[in-house]
HTML snippet that shows the backbone in 3Dmol.js (N, CA, C, O; Angstrom):
<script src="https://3Dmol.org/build/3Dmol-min.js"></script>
<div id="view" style="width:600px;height:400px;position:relative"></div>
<script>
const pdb = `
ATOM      1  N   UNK A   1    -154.221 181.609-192.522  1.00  0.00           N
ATOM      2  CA  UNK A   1    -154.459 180.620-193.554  1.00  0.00           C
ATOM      3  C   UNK A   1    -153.102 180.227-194.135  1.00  0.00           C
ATOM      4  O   UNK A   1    -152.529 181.225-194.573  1.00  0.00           O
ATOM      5  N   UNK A   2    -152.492 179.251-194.264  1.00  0.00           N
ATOM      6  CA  UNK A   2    -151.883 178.272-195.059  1.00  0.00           C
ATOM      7  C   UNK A   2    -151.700 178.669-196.022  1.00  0.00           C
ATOM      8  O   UNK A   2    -152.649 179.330-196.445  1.00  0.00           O
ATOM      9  N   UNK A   3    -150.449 178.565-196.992  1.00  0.00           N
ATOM     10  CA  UNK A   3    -150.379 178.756-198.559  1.00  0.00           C
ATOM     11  C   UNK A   3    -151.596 177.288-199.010  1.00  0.00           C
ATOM     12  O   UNK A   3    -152.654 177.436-199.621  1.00  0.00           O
ATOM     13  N   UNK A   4    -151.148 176.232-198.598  1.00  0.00           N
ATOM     14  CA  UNK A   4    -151.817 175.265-198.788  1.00  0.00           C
ATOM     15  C   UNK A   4    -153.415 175.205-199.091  1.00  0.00           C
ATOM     16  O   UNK A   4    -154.013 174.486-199.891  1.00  0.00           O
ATOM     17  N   UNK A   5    -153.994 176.344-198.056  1.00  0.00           N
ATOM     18  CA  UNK A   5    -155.630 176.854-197.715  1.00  0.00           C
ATOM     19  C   UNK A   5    -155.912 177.560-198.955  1.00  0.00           C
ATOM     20  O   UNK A   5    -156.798 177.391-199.792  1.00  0.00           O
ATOM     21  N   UNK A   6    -154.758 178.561-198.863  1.00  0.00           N
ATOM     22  CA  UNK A   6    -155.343 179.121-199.739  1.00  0.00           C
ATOM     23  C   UNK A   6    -155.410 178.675-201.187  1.00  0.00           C
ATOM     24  O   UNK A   6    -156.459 178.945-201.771  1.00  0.00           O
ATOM     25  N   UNK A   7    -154.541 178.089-201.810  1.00  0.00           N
ATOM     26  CA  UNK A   7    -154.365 177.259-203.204  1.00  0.00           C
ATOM     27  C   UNK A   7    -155.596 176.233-203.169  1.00  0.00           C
ATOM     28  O   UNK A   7    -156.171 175.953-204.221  1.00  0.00           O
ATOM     29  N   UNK A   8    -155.858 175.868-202.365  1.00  0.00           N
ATOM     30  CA  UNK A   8    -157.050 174.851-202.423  1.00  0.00           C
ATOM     31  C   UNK A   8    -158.255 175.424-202.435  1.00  0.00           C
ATOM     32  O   UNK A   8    -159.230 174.808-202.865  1.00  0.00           O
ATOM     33  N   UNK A   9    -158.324 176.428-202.058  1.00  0.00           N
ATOM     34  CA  UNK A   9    -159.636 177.674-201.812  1.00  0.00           C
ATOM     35  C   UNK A   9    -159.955 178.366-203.326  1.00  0.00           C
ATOM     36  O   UNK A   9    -161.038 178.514-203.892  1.00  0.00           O
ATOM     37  N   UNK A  10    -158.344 178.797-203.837  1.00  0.00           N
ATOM     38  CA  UNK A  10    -158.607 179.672-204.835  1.00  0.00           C
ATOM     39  C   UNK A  10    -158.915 178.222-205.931  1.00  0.00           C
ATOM     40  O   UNK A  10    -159.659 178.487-206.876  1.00  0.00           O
ATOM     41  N   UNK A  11    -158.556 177.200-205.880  1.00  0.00           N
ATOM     42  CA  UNK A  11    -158.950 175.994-207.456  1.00  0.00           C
ATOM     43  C   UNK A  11    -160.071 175.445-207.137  1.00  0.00           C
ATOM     44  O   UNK A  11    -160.496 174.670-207.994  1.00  0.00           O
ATOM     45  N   UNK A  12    -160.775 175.580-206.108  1.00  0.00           N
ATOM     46  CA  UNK A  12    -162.362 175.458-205.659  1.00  0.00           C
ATOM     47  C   UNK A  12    -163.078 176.049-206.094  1.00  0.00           C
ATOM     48  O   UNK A  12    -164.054 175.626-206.714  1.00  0.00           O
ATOM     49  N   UNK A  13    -162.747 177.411-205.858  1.00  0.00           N
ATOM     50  CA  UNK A  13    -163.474 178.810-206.941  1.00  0.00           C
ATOM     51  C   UNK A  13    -163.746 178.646-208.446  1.00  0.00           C
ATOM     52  O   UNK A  13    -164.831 178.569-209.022  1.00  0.00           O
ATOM     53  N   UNK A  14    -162.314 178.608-209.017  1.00  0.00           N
ATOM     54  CA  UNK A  14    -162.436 178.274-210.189  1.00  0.00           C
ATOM     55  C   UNK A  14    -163.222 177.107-210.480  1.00  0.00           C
ATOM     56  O   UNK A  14    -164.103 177.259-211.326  1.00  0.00           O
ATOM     57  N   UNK A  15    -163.037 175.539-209.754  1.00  0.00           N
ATOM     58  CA  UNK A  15    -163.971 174.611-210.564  1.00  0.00           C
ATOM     59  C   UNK A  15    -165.127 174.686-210.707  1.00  0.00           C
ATOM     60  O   UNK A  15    -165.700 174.035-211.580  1.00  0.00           O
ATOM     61  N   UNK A  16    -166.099 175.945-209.432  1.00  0.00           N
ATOM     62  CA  UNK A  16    -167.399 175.617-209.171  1.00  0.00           C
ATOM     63  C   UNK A  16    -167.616 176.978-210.245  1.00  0.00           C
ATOM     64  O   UNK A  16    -168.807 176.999-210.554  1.00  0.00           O
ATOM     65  N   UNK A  17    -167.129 177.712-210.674  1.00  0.00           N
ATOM     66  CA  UNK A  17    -167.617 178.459-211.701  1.00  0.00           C
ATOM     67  C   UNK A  17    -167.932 177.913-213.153  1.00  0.00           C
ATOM     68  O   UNK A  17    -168.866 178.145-213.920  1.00  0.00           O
ATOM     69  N   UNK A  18    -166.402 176.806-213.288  1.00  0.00           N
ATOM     70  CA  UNK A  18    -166.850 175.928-214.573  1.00  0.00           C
ATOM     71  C   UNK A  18    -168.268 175.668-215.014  1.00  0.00           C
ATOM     72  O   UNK A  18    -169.135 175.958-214.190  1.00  0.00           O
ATOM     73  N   UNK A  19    -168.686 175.129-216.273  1.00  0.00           N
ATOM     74  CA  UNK A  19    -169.729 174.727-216.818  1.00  0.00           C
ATOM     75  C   UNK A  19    -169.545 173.025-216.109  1.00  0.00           C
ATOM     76  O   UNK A  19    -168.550 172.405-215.733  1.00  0.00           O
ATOM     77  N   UNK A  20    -171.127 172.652-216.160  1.00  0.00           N
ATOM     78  CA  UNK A  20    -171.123 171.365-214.961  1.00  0.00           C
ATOM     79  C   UNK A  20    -171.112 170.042-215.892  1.00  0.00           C
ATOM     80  O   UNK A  20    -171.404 168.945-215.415  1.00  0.00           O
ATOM     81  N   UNK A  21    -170.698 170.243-217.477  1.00  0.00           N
ATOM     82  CA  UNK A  21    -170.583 169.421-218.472  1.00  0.00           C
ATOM     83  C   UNK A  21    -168.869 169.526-218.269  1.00  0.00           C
ATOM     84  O   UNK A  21    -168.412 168.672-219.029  1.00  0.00           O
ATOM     85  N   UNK A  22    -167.777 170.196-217.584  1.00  0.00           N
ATOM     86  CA  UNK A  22    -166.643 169.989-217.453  1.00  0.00           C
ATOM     87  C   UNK A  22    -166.133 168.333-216.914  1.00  0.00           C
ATOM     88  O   UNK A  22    -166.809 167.518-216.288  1.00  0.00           O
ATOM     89  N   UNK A  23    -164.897 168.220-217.345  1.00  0.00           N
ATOM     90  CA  UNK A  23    -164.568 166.866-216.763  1.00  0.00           C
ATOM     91  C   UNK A  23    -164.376 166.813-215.023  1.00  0.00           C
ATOM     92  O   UNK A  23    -164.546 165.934-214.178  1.00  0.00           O
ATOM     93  N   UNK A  24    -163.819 168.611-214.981  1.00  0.00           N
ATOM     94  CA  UNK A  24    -163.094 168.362-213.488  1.00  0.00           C
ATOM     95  C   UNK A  24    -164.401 168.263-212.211  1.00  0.00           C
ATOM     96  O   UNK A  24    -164.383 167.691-211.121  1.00  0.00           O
ATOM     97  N   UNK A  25    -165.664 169.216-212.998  1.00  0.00           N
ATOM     98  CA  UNK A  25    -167.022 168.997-212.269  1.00  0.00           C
ATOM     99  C   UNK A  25    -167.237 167.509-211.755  1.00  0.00           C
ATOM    100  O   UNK A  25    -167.970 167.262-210.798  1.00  0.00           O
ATOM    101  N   UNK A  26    -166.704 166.761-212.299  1.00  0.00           N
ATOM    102  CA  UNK A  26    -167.355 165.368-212.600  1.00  0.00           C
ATOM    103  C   UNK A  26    -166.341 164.735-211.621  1.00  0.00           C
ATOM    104  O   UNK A  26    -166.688 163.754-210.964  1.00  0.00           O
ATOM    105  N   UNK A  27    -165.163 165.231-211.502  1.00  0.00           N
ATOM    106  CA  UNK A  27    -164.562 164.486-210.623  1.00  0.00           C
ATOM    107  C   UNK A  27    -164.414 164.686-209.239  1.00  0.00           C
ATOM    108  O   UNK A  27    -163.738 164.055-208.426  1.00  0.00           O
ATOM    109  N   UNK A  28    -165.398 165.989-209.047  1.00  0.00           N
ATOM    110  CA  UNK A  28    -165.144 166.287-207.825  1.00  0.00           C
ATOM    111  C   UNK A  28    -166.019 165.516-206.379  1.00  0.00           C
ATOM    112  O   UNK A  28    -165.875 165.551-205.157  1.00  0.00           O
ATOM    113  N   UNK A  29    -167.009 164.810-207.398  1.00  0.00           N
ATOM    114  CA  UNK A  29    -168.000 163.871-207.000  1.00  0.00           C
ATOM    115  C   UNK A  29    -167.603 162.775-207.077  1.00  0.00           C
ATOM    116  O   UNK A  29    -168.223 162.112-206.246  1.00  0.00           O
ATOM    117  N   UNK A  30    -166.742 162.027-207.731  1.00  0.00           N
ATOM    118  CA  UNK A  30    -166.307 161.005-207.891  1.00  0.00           C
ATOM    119  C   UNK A  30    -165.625 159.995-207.050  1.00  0.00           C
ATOM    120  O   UNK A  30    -164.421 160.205-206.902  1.00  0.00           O
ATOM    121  N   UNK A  31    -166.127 158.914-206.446  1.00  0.00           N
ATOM    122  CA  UNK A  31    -165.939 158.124-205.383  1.00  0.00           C
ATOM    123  C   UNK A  31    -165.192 156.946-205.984  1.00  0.00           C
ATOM    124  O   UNK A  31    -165.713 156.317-206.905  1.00  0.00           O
ATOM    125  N   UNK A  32    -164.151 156.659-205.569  1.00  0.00           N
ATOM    126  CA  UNK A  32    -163.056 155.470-205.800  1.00  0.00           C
ATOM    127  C   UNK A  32    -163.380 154.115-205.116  1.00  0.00           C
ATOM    128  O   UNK A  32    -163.418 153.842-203.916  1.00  0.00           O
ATOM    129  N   UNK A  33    -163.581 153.416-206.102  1.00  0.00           N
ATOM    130  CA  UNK A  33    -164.082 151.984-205.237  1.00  0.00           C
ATOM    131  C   UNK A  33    -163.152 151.013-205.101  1.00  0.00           C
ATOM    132  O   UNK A  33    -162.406 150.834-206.064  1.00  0.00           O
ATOM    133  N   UNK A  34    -162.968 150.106-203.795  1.00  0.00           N
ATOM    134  CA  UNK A  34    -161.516 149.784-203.315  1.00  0.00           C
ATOM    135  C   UNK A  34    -161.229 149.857-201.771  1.00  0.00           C
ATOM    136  O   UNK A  34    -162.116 150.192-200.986  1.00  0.00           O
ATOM    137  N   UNK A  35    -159.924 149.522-201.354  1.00  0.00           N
ATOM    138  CA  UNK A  35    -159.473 149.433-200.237  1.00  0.00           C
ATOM    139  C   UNK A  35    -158.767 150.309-200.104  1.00  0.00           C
ATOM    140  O   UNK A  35    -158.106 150.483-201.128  1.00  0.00           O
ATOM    141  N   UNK A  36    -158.494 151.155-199.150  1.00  0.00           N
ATOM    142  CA  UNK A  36    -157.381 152.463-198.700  1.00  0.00           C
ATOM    143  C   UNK A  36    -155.891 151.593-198.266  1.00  0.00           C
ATOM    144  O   UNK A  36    -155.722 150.438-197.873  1.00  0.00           O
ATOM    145  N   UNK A  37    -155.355 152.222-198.416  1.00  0.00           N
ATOM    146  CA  UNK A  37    -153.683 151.550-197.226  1.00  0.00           C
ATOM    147  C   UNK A  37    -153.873 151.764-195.589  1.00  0.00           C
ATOM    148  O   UNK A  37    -153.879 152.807-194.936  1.00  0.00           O
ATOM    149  N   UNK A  38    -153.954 151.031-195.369  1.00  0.00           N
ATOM    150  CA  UNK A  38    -153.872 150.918-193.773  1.00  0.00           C
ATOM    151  C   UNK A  38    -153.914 152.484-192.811  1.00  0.00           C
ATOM    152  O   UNK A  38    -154.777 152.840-192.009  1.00  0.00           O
ATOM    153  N   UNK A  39    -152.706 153.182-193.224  1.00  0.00           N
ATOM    154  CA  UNK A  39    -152.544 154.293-192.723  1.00  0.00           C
ATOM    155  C   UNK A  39    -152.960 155.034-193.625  1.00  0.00           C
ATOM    156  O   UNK A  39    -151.905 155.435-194.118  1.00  0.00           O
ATOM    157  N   UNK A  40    -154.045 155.652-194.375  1.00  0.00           N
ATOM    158  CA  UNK A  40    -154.601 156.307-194.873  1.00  0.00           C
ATOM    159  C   UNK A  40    -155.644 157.158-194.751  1.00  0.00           C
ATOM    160  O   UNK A  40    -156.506 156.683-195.490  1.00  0.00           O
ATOM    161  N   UNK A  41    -156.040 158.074-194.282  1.00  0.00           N
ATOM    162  CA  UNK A  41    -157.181 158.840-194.168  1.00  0.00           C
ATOM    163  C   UNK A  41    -158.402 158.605-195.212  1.00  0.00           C
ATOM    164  O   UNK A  41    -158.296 158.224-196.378  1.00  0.00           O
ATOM    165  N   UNK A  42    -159.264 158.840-194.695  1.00  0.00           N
ATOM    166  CA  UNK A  42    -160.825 158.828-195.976  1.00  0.00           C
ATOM    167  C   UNK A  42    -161.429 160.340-196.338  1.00  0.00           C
ATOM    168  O   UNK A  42    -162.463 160.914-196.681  1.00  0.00           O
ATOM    169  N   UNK A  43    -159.968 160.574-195.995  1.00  0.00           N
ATOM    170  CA  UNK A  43    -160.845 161.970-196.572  1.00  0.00           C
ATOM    171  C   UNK A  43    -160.366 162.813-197.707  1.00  0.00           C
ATOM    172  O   UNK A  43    -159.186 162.953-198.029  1.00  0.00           O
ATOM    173  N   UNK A  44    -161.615 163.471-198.395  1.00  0.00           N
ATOM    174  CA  UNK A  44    -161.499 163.303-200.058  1.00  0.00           C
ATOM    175  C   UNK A  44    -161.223 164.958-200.289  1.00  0.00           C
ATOM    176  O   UNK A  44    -161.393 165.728-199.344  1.00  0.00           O
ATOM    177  N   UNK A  45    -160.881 165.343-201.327  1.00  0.00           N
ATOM    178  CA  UNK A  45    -160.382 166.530-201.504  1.00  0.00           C
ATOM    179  C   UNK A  45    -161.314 167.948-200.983  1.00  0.00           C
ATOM    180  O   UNK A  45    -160.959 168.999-200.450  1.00  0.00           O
ATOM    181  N   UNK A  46    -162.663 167.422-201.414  1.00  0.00           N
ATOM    182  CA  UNK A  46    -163.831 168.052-201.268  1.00  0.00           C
ATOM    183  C   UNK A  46    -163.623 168.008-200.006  1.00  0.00           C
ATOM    184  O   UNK A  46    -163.294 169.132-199.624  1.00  0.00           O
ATOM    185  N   UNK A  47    -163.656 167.155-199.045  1.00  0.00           N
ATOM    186  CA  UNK A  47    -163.887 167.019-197.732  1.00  0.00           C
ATOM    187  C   UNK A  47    -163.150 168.352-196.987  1.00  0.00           C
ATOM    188  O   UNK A  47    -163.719 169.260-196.382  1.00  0.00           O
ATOM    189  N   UNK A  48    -162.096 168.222-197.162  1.00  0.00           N
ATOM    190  CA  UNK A  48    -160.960 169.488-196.771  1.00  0.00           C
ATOM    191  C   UNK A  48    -161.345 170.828-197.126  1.00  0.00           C
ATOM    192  O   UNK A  48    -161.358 171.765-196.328  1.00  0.00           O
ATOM    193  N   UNK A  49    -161.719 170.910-198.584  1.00  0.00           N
ATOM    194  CA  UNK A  49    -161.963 172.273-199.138  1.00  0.00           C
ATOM    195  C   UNK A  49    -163.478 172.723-197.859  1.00  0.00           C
ATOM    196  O   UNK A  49    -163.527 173.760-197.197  1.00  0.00           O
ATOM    197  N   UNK A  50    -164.195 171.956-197.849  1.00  0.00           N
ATOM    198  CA  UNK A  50    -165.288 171.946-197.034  1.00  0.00           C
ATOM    199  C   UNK A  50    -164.787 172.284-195.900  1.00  0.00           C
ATOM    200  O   UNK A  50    -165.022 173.392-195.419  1.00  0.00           O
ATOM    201  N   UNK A  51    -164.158 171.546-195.406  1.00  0.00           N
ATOM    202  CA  UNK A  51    -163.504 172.067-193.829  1.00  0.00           C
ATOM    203  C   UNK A  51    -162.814 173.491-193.544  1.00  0.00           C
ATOM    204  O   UNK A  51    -162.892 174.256-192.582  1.00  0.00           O
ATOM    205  N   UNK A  52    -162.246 173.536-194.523  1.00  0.00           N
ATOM    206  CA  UNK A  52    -161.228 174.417-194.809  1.00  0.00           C
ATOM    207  C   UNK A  52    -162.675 176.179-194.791  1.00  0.00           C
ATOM    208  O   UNK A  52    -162.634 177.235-194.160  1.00  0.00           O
ATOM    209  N   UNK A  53    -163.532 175.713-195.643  1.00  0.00           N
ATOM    210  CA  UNK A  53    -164.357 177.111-195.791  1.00  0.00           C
ATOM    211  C   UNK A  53    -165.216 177.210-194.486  1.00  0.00           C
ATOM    212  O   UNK A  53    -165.462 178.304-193.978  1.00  0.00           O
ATOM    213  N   UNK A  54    -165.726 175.864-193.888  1.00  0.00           N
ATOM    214  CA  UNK A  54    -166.209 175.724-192.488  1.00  0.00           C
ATOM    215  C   UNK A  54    -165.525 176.905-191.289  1.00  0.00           C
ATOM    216  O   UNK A  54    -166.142 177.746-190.635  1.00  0.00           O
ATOM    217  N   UNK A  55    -163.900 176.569-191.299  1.00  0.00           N
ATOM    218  CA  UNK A  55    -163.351 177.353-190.374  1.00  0.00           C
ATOM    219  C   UNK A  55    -163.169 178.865-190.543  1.00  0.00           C
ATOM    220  O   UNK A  55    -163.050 179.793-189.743  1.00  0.00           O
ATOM    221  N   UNK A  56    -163.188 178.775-191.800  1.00  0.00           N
ATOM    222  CA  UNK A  56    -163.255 180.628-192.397  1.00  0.00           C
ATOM    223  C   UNK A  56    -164.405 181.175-192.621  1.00  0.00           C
ATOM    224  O   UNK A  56    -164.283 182.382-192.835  1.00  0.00           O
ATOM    225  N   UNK A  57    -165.912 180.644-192.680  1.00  0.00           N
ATOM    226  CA  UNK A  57    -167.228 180.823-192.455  1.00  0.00           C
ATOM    227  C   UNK A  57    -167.242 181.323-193.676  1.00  0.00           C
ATOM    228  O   UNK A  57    -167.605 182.499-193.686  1.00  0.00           O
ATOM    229  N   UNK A  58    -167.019 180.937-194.576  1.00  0.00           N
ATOM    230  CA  UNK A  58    -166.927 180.974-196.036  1.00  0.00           C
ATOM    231  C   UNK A  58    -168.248 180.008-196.651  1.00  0.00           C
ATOM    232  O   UNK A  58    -168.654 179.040-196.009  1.00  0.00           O
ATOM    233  N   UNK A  59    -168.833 180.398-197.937  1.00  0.00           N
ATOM    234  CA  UNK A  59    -169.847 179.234-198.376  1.00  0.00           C
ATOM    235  C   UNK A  59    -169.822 179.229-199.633  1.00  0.00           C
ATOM    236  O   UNK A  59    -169.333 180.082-200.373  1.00  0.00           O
ATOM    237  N   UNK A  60    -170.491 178.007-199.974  1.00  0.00           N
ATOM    238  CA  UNK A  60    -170.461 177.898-201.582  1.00  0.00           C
ATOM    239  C   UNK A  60    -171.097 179.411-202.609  1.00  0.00           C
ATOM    240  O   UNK A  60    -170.688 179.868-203.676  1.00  0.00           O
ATOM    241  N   UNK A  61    -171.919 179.722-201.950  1.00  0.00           N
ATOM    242  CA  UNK A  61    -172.508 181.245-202.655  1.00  0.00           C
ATOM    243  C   UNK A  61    -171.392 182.292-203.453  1.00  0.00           C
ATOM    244  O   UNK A  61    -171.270 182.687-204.613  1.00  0.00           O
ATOM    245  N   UNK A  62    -170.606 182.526-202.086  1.00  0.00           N
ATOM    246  CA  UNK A  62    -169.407 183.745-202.219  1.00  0.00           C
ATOM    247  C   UNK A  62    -168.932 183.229-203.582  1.00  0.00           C
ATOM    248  O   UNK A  62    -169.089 183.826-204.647  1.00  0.00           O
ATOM    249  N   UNK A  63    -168.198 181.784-203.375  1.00  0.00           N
ATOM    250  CA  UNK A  63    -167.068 181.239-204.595  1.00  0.00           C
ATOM    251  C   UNK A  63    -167.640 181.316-205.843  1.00  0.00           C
ATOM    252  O   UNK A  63    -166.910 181.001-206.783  1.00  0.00           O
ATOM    253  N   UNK A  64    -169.045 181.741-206.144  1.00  0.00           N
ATOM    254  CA  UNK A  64    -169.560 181.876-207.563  1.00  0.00           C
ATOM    255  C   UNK A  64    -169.115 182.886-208.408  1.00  0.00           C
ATOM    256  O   UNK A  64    -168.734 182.692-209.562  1.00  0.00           O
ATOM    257  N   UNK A  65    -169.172 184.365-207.636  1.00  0.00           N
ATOM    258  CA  UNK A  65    -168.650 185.339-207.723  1.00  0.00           C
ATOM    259  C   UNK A  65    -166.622 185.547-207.758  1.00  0.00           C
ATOM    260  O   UNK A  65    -166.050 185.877-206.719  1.00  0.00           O
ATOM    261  N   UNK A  66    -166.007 185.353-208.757  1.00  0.00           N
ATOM    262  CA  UNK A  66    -164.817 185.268-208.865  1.00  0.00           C
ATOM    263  C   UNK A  66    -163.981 186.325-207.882  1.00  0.00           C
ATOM    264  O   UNK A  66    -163.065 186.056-207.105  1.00  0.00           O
ATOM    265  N   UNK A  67    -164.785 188.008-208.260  1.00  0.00           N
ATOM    266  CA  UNK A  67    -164.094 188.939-207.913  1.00  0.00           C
ATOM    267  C   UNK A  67    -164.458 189.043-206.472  1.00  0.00           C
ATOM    268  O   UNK A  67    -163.644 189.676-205.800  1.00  0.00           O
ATOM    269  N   UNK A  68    -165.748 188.451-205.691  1.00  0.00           N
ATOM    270  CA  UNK A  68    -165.800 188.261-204.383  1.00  0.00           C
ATOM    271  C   UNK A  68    -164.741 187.372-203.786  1.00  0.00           C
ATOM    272  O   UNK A  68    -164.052 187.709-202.823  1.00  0.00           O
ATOM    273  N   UNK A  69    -164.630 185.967-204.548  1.00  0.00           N
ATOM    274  CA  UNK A  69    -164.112 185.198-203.526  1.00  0.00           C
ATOM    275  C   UNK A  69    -162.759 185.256-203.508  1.00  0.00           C
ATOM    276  O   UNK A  69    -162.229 184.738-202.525  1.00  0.00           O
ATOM    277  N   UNK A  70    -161.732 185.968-204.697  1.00  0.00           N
ATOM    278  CA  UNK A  70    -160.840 186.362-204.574  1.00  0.00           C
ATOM    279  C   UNK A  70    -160.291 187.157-203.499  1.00  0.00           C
ATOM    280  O   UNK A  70    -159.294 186.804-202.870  1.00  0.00           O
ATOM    281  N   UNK A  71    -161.105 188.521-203.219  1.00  0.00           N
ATOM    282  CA  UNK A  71    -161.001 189.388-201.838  1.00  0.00           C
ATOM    283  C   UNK A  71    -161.550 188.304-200.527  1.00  0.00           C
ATOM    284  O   UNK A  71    -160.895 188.415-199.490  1.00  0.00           O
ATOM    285  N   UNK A  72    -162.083 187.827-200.521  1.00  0.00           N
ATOM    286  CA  UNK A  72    -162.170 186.829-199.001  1.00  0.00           C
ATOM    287  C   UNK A  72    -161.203 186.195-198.672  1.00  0.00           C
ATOM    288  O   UNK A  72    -160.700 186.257-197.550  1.00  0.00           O
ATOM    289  N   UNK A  73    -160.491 184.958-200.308  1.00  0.00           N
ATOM    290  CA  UNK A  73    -159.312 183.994-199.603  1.00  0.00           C
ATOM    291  C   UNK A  73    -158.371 185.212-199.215  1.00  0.00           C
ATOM    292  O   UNK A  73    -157.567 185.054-198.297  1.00  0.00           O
ATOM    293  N   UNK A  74    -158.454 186.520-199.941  1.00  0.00           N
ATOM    294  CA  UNK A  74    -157.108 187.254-199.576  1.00  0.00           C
ATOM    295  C   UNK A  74    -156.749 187.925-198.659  1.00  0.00           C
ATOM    296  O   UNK A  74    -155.666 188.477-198.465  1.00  0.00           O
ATOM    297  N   UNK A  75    -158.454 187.875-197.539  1.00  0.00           N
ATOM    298  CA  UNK A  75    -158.353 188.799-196.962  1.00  0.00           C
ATOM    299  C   UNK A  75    -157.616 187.556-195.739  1.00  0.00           C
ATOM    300  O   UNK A  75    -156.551 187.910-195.234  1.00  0.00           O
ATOM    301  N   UNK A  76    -158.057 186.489-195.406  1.00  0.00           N
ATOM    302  CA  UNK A  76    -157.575 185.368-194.739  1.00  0.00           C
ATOM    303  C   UNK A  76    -156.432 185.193-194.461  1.00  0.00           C
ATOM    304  O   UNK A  76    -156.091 184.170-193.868  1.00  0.00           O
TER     305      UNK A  76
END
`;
const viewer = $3Dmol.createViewer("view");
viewer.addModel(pdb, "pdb");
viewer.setStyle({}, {cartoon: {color: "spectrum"}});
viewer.zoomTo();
viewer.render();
</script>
C-alpha cells in the first residue's frame, strides 16, 4: 500500500464515523455540475477510496470500528 492508500484509507475512516449532520458527510456525496478539462479523469474521491478498499478486500463495516480499521490499513 502507498503512503497515498493509506492517508486516504485512514480520512475515510474518520469521515464515516462522523455524525451524518457533518459538513464533510455531505460532501462526500456531492456531485459538481459542469464540464471537466479535456484531460481529466471522472473520477471522484469516493471513487478511489472505493477502489482502493476493493483491492484490499476491505468494506465499509470494518471502517466503523476506529480501533479495527486502524490495525487493517496498518497491517497493509
Amino acid at each position: 500500500m502507498t503512503v497515498f492508500q493509506h492517508n486516504r484509507l485512514r480520512s475515510y475512516g474518520h469521515v464515516l464515523r462522523k455524525d451524518d449532520s457533518e459538513w464533510v458527510n455531505k460532501c462526500m456525496d456531492f456531485v459538481v455540475e459542469g464540464v471537466r478539462p479535456r484531460d481529466r479523469t471522472k473520477r471522484t474521491w469516493k471513487e478511489v477510496v472505493d477502489g482502493n478498499m476493493k483491492s484490499l478486500k476491505l468494506s465499509k463495516k470494518d471502517a466503523l470500528v476506529g480501533s479495527i480499521w486502524k490495525q487493517l490499513i496498518r497491517d497493509y
